[in-house]
C-alpha positions as CSV (number, residue, x, y, z in Angstrom):
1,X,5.5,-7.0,-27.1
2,X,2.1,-7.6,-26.2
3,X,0.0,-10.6,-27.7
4,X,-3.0,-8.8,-28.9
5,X,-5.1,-12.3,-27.8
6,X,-3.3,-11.9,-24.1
7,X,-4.7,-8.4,-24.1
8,X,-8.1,-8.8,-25.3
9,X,-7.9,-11.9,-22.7
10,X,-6.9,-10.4,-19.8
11,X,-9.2,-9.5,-16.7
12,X,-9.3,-6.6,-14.7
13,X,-7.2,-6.3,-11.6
14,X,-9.4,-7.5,-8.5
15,X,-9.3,-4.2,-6.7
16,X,-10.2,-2.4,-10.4
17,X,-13.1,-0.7,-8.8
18,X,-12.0,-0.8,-4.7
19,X,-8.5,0.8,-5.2
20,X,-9.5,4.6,-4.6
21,X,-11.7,3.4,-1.6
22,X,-9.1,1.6,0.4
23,X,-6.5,4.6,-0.4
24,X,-9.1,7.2,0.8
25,X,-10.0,5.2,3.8
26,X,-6.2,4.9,4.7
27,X,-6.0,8.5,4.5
28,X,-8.5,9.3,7.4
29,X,-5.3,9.6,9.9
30,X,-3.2,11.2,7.2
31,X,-0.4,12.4,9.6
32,X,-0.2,8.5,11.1
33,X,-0.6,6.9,7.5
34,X,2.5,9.8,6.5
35,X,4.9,8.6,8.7
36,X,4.1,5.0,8.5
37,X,4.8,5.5,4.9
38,X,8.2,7.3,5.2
39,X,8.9,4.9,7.9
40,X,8.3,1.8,4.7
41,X,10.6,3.8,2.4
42,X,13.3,3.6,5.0
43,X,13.0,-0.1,6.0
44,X,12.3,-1.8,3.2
45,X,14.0,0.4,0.7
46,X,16.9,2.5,2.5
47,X,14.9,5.4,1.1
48,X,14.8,8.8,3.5
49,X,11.9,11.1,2.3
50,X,10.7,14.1,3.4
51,X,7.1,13.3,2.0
52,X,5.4,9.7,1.1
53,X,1.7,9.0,0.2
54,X,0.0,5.7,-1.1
55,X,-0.8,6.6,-4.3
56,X,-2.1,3.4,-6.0
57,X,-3.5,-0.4,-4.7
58,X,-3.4,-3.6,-6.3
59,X,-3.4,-7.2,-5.6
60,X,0.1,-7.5,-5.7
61,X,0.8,-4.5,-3.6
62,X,1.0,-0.6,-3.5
63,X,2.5,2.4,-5.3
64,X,3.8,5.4,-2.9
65,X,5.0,8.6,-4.3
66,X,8.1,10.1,-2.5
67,X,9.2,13.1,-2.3
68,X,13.1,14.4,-0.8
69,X,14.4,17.7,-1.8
70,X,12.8,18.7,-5.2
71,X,13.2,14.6,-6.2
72,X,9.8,13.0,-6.1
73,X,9.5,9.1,-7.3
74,X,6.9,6.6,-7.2
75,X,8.0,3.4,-5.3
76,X,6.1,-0.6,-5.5
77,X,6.0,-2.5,-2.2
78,X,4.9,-6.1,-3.1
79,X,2.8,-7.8,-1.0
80,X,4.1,-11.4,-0.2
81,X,0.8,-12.8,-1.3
82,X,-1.8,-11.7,-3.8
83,X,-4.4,-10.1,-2.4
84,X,-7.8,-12.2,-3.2
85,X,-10.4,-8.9,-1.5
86,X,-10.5,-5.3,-1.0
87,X,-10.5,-6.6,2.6
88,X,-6.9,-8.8,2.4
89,X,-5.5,-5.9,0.3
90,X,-6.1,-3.6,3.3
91,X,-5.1,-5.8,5.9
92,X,-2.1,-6.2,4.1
93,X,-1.4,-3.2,3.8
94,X,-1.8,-2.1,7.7
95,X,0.6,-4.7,8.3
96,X,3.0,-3.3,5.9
97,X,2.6,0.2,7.6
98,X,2.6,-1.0,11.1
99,X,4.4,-4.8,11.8
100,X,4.8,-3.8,15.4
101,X,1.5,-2.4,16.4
102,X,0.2,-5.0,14.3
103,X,1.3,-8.5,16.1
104,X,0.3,-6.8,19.2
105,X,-3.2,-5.8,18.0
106,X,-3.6,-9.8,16.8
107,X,-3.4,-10.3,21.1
108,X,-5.5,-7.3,22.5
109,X,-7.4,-5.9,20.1
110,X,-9.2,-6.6,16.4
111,X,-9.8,-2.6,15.9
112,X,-6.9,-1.6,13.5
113,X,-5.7,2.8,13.2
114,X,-4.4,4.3,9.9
């Protein structure tokens, strides 16, 4: 049960207000953001979906609805730190959906796709 005080006390989430911005602005290259997010379920979760999007962003990490056969579920992927901007929170993501491309990118390039 919830302390009424801890309620009354408690602050809004960082990304509150960003949260639909980040999602909408991973969604520009939908098809690469699709797979990259099937690809998360199966890697970090041994989860084989037909169908993933990101569906919610917080500090602490993201929320992706998955869909296989006529099952659909919403799965959490913690980030490993809590993310302080809108800015960290994205770059953590984009390392979460692409850890390859990403530790080449750090080398050639500071332009990130998604």
């Amino acid at each position: 049960m919830i302390n009424p005080q801890d309620f009354q006390d408690a602050e809004p989430d960082i990304l509150a207000n960003s949260a639909s911005e980040i999602i909408e602005r991973l969604k520009e290259n939908s098809d690469q953001c699709a797979t990259a997010l099937r690809s998360l379920c199966h890697r970090k979760k041994s989860l084989t979906v037909e169908e993933a999007s990101l569906i919610g962003v917080d500090s602490l990490g993201i929320d992706v609805r998955a869909f296989s056969g006529l099952e659909a579920r919403t799965v959490r992927f913690s980030f490993n730190a809590q993310a302080l901007s809108e800015r960290s929170a994205e770059k953590k993501i984009r390392r979460m959906l692409f850890p390859r491309y990403q530790r080449k990118s750090v080398k050639t390039s500071t332009e990130d796709d998604c």
